[in-house]
C-alpha positions as CSV (number, residue, x, y, z in Angstrom):
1,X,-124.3,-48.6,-26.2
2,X,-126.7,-50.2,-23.7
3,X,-127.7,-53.6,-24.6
4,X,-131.4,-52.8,-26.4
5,X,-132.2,-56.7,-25.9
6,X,-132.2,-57.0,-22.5
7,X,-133.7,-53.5,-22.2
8,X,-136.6,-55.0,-24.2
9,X,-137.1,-58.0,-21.5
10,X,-137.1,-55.1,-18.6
11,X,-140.2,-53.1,-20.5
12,X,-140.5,-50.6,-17.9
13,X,-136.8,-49.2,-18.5
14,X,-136.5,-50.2,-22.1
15,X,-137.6,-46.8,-23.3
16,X,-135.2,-44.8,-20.7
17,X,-132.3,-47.0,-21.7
18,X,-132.5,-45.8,-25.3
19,X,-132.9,-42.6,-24.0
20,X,-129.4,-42.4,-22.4
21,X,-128.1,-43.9,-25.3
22,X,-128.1,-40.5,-26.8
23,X,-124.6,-39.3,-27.9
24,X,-122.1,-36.5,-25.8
25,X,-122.7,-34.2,-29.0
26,X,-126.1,-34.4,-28.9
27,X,-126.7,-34.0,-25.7
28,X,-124.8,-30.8,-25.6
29,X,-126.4,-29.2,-28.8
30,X,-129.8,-30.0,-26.7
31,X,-128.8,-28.4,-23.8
32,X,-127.4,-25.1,-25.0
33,X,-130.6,-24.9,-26.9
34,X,-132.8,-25.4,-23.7
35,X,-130.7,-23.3,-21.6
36,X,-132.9,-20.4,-21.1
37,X,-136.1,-22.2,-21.0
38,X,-134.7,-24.7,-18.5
39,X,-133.3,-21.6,-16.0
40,X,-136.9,-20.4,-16.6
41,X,-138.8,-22.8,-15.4
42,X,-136.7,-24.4,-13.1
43,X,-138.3,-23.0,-10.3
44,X,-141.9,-24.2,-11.0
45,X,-140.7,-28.2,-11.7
46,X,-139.0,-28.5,-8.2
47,X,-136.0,-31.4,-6.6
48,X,-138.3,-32.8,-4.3
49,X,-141.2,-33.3,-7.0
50,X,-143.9,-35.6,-6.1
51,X,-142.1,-38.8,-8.8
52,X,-138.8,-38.9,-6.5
53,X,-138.6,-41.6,-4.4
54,X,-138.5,-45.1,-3.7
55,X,-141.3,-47.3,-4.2
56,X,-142.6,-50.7,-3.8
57,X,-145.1,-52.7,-5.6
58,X,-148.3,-53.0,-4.0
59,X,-149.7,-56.3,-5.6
60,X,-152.6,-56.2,-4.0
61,X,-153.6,-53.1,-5.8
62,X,-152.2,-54.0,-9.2
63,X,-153.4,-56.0,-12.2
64,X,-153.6,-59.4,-12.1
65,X,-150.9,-60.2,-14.8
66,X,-151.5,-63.1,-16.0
67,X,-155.5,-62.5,-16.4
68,X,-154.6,-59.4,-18.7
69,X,-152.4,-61.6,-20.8
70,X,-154.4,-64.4,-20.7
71,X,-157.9,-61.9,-21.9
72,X,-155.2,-60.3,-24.6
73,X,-153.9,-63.5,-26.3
74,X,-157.2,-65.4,-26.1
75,X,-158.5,-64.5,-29.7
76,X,-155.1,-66.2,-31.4
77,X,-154.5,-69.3,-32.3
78,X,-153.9,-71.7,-29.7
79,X,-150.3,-72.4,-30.4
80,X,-149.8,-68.9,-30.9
81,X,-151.6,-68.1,-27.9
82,X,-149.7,-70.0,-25.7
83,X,-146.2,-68.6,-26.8
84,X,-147.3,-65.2,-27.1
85,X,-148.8,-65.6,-23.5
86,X,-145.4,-67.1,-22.3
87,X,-143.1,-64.2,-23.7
88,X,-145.3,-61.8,-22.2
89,X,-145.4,-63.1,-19.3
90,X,-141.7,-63.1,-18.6
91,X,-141.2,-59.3,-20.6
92,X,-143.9,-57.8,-18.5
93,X,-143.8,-58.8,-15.1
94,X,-143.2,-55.5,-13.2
95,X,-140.0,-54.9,-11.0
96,X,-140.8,-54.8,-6.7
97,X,-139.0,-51.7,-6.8
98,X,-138.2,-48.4,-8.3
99,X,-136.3,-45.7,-7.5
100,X,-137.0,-42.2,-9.5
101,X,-135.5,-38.6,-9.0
102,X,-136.3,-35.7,-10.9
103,X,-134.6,-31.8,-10.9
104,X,-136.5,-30.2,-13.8
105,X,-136.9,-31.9,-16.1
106,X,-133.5,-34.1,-15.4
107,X,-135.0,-38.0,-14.7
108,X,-132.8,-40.5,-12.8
109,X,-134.7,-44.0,-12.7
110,X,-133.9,-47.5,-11.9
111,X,-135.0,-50.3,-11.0
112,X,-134.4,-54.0,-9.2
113,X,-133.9,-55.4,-12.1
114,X,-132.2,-52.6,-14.1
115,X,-129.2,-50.0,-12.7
116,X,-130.1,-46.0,-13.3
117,X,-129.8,-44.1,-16.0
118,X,-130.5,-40.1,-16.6
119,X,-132.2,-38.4,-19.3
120,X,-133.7,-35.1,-20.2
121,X,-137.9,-35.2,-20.1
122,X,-138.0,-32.5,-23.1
123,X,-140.7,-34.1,-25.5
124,X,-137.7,-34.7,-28.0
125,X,-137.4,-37.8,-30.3
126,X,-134.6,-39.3,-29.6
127,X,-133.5,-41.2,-32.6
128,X,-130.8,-44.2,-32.3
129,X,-128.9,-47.3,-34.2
130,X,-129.7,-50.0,-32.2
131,X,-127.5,-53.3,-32.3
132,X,-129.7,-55.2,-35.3
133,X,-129.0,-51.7,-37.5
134,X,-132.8,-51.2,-36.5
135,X,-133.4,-47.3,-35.9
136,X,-135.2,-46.9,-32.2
137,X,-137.0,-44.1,-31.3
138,X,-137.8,-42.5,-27.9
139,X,-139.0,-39.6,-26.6
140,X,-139.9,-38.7,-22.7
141,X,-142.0,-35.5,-21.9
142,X,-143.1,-34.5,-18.2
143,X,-146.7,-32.8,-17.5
144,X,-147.3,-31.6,-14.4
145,X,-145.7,-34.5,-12.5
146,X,-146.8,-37.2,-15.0
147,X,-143.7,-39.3,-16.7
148,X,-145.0,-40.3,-20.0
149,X,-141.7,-42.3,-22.3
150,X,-142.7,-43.6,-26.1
151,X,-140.3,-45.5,-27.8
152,X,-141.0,-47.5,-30.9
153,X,-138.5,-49.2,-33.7
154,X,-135.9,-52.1,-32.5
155,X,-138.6,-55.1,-32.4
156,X,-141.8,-55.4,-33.8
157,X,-143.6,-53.9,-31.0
158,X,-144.1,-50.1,-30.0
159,X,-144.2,-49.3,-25.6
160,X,-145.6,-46.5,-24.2
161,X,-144.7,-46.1,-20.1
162,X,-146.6,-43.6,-17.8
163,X,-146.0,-43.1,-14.0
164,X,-148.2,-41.0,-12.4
165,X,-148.1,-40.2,-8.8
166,X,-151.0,-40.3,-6.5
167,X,-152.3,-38.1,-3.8
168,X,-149.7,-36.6,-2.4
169,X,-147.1,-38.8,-3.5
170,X,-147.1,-41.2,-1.6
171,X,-148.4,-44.0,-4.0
172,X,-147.4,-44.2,-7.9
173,X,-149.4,-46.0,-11.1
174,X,-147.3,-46.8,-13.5
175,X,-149.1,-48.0,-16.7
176,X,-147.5,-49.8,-19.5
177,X,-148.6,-50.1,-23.1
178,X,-147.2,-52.8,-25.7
179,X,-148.5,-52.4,-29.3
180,X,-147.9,-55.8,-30.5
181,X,-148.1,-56.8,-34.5
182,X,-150.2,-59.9,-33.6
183,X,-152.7,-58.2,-31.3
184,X,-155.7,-55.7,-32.5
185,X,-155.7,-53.9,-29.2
186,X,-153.0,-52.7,-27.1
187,X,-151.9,-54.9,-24.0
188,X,-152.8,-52.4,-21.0
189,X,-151.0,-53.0,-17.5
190,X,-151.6,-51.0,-14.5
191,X,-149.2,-51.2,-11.9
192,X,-149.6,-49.4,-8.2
193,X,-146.4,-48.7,-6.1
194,X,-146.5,-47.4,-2.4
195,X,-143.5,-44.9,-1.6
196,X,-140.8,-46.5,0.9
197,X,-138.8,-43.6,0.7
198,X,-138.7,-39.6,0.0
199,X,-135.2,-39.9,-1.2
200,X,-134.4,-41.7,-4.2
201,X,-132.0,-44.7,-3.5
202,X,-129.9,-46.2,-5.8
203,X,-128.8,-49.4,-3.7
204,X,-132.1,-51.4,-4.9
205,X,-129.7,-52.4,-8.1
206,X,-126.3,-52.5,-6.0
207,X,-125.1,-49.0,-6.6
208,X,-123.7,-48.1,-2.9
209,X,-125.6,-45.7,-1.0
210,X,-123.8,-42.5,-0.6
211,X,-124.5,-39.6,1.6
212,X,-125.1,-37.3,-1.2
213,X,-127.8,-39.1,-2.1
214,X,-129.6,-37.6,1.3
215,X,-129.1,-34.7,0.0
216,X,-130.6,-34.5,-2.8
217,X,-134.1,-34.0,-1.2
218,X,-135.2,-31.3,1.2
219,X,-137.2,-33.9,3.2
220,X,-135.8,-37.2,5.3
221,X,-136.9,-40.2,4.3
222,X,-140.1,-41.9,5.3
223,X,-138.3,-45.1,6.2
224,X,-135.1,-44.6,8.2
225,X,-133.7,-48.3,7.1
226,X,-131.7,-49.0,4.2
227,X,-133.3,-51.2,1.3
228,X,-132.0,-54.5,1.1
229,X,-130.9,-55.5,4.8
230,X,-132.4,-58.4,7.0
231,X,-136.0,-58.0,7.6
232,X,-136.5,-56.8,4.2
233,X,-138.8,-59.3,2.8
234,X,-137.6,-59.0,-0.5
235,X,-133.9,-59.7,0.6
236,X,-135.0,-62.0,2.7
237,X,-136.3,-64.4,-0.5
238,X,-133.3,-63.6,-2.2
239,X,-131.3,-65.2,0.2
240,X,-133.5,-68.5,0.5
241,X,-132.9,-68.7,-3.0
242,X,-129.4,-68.1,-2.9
243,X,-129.6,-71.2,-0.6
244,X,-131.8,-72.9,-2.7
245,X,-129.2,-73.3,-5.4
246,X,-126.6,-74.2,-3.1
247,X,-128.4,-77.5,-1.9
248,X,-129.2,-78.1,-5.4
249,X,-125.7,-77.5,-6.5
250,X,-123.9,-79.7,-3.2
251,X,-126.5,-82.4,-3.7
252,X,-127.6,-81.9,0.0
253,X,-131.5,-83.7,-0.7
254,X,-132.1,-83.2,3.1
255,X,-132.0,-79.5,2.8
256,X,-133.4,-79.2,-0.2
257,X,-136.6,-80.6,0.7
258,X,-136.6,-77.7,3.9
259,X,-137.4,-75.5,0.9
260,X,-140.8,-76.9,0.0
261,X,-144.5,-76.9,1.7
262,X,-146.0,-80.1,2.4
263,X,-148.2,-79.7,-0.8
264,X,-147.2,-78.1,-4.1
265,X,-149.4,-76.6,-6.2
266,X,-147.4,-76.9,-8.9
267,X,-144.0,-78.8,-9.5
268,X,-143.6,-78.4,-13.5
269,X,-146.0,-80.5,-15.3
270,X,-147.8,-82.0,-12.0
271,X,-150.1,-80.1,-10.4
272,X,-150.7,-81.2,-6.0
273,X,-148.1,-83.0,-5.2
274,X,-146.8,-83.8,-1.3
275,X,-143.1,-83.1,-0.9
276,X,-141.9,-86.4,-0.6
277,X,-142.8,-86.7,-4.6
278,X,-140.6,-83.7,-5.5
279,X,-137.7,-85.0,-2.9
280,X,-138.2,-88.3,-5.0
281,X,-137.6,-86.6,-8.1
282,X,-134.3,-84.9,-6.9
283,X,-132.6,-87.4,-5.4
284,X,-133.4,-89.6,-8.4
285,X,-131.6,-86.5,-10.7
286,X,-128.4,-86.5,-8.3
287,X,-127.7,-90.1,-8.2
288,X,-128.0,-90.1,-12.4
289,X,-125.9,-86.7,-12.8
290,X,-122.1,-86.9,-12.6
291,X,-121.9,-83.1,-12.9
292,X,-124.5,-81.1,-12.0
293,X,-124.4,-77.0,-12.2
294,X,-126.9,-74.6,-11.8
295,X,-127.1,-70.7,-11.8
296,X,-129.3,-68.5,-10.8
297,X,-129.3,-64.7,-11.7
298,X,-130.6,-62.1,-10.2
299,X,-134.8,-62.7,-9.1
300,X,-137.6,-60.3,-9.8
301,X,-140.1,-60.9,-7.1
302,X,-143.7,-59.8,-6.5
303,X,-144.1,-59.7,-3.0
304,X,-147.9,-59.4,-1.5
305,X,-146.7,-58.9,2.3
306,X,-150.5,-59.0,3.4
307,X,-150.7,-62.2,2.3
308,X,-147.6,-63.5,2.8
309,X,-147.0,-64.6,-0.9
310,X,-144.4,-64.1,-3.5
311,X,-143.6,-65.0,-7.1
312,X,-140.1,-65.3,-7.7
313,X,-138.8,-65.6,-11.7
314,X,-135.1,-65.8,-12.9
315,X,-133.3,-66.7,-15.3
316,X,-131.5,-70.3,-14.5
317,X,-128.6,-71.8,-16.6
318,X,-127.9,-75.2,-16.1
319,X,-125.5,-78.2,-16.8
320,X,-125.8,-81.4,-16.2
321,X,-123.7,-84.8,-16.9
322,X,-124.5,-88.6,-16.7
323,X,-122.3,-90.7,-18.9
324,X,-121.4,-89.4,-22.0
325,X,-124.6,-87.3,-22.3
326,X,-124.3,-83.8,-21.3
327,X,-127.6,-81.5,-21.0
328,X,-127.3,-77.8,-20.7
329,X,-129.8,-74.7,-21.1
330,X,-131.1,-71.3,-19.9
331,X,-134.9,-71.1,-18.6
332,X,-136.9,-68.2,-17.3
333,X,-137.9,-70.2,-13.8
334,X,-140.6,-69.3,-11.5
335,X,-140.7,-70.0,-7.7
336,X,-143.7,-69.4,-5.8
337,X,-143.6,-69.0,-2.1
338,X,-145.8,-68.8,1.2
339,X,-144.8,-67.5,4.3
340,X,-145.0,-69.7,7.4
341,X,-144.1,-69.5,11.3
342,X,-140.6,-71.1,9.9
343,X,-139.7,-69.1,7.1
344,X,-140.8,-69.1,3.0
345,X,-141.2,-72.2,1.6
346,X,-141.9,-73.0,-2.0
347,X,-145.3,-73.9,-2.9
348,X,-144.8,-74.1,-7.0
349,X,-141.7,-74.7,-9.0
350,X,-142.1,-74.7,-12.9
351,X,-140.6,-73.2,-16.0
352,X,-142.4,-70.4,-17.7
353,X,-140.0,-70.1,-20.6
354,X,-137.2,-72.1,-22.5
355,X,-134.6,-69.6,-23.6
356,X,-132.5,-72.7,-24.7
């Protein structure tokens, strides 16, 4: 049984996950019933569809995510506002990649920040237990090349997810809808994504990339590199912030401090600091800390390439000791970065939600 909660933080495969959740004996009655309707109209919903692919976000051309938020939640009250605006803010933000493949009505999907999963696009409610005894419902239907998934039940909230190709393909909107209890009007979130690849690539979650995965498409890809190797900018922050964490974790002040612009923007409750005040602050935390542990797991990052930005959020779990005083917690952390003639360096560093 996929784990519903985390699903829930993922939004844009929360619905799917339900979806493959579905049981062997289902699936099979389902099929058998489908059978002839499937063989008859497999030839008009086609492999190499306009949905398969891999794609990458084009910020640019997206909603601002926090100004939806921010327009959505401004009505409630302002403590309510402002953690409403922070769980929303961490649930919805959009994943820099997707990879989609359809054959009939057959949908592979995943995600950077969520492995694949296959389901069957046949306007069917799905109807499942989830782990709080909750019953979940979900249903995925396919018109034309349009993706629609419903799922409701499990929290308090009901999604709606549409992806929609564009043109001939080569971009995809994908538009998100939460029905939340404590809003009037539903939370709309249009995301644009610009198509890396004609064959739909598993590797963006760390599935190895097979050579049957060529073939699933009658048409080469239109990017002959792999995801995820050097020069990918994407791969590229992951790495700094692999290396981030390491200098935190080893203490090493010197390289730390490489990480950071001049000026912040941000640096938790500051705001326009020079990086001598966040070196400061560091070194000030390792000399006090007799243990000092932190994790990161994997990043979602919104890249803008033509402006050489990125956000970066992860969850972080730290640990640290001084004494006989032991702190320890789990955050949703955000990293912002620019990109200079040296490399990406951090221009904010703040906390956008206390998990514990």
């Amino acid at each position: 049984m996929p784990k519903l909660r985390d699903a829930a933080l993922l939004l844009l495969t929360f619905a799917l996950v339900c979806l493959n959740s579905t049981s062997h004996a289902q699936q099979q009655q389902q099929q058998r019933a489908s059978a002839s309707s499937e063989t008859r109209s497999r030839n008009a919903l086609s492999a190499d569809s306009h949905l398969t692919g891999v794609y990458r976000i084009d910020v640019a051309s997206s909603d601002k995510l926090y100004s939806v938020i921010a327009g959505a939640t401004s009505n409630l009250p302002f403590a309510e506002q402002q953690r409403f605006f922070i769980d929303l803010a961490a649930r919805l933000t959009p994943p820099d990649l997707l990879a989609i493949e359809r054959r009939g009505r057959t949908i592979a999907i995943a995600s950077s920040r969520a492995p694949r999963i296959t389901f069957q696009a046949d306007g069917i409610t799905h109807a499942e237990t989830g782990t709080n005894g909750s019953t979940i419902r979900t249903s995925a239907s396919i018109n034309g090349d349009r993706l629609t998934v419903n799922t409701s039940g499990g929290t308090r909230d009901r999604f709606v997810v549409m992806f929609d190709p564009l043109g001939d393909g080569d971009r995809l909107r994908v538009v998100r809808r939460i029905y939340a209890e404590e809003l009037s009007q539903p939370i709309i979130i249009n995301s644009v994504y610009n198509r890396i690849s004609e064959v739909a690539q598993w590797s963006i979650y760390g599935e190895p990339l097979t050579a049957s995965a060529a073939s699933n498409s009658n048409s080469p890809p239109a990017s002959s590199a792999p995801l995820g190797v050097a020069g990918d900018e994407t791969d590229t922050l992951r790495i700094a912030l692999n290396e981030w964490v390491s200098a935190t974790n080893k203490r090493d002040i010197d390289r730390l401090s490489a990480f950071y612009m001049p000026i912040l923007k941000a640096y938790y409750l500051t705001r326009n600091v020079p990086r001598s005040f966040v070196r400061n602050d560091k070194s000030s935390a390792f000399k006090r800390a007799d243990v000092l542990s932190v994790e990161a797991d994997e990043p979602e990052i919104l890249l803008s390439e033509h402006a050489g930005t990125a956000v970066m959020r992860f969850r972080k779990n730290y640990v640290i000791e001084s004494g006989r005083q032991r702190k320890s917690g789990e955050v949703i952390q955000e990293l912002r970065w620019q990109k200079t003639s040296t490399g990406w360096r951090i221009t904010s560093e703040r906390d956008v939600r206390v998990i514990r």
